[in-house]
N, C-alpha and C positions, 0 to 999 in steps of 0.2 A: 108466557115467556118463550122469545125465539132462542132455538138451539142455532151455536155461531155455526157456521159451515165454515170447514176448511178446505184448502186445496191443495191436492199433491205437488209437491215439492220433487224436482227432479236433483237430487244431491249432485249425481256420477252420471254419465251416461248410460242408460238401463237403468238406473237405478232410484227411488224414489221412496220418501216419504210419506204417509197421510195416515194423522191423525183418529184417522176415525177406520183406521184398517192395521190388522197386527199389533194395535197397542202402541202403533206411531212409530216402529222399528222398521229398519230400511227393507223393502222389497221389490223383485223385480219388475219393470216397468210393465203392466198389460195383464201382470199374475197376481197373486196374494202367498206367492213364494218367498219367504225371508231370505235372506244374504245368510244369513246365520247357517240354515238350514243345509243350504248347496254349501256352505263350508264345512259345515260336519260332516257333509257325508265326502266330498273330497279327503278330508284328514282320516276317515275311515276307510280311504283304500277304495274307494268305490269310483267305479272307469266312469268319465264326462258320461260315453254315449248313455249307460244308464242310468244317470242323473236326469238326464232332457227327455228320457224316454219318459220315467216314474214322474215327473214333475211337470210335463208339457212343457218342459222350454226347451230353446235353443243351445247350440258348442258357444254362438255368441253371446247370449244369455249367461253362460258360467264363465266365459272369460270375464264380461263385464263384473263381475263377482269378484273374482280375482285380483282386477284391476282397482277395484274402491275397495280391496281388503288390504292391496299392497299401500295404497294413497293413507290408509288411516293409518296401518301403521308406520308409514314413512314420516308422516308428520307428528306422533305421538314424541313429548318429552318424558324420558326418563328417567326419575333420581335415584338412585341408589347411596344406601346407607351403608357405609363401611361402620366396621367392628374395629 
């Protein structure tokens, strides 16, 4: 039985999918860095330079980050239940 091969999915600019790397959760283009990852540690106060430094990526690297975190929830609908 052939296993299907897939191929990364560029989402964002920088930014990419595949299936067969992280669990299929978006990561930086060239890294096996999560989106997720460089956002927690941004909301933890932690300065870009030593993000890129601990992570081998890029200032462009984390903006790209920024940028597909701003786009997803630009486009998220939200309902709220009032009481």
């Amino acid at each position: 039985m052939r296993r299907k091969r897939t191929q990364a999915v560029e989402i964002a600019p920088r930014i990419i999918v595949d299936s067969r790397m992280r669990f299929g959760r978006p990561v930086i283009k060239g890294t096996r860095v999560p989106v997720a990852v460089v956002l927690d540690e941004m909301a933890a106060g932690t300065h870009p330079d030593d993000i890129a430094c601990e992570y081998g990526i890029t200032g462009e690297d984390i903006r790209a980050v920024l940028r597909y975190a701003a786009e997803v929830i630009a486009g998220e609908e939200l309902k709220v239940a009032s009481r």
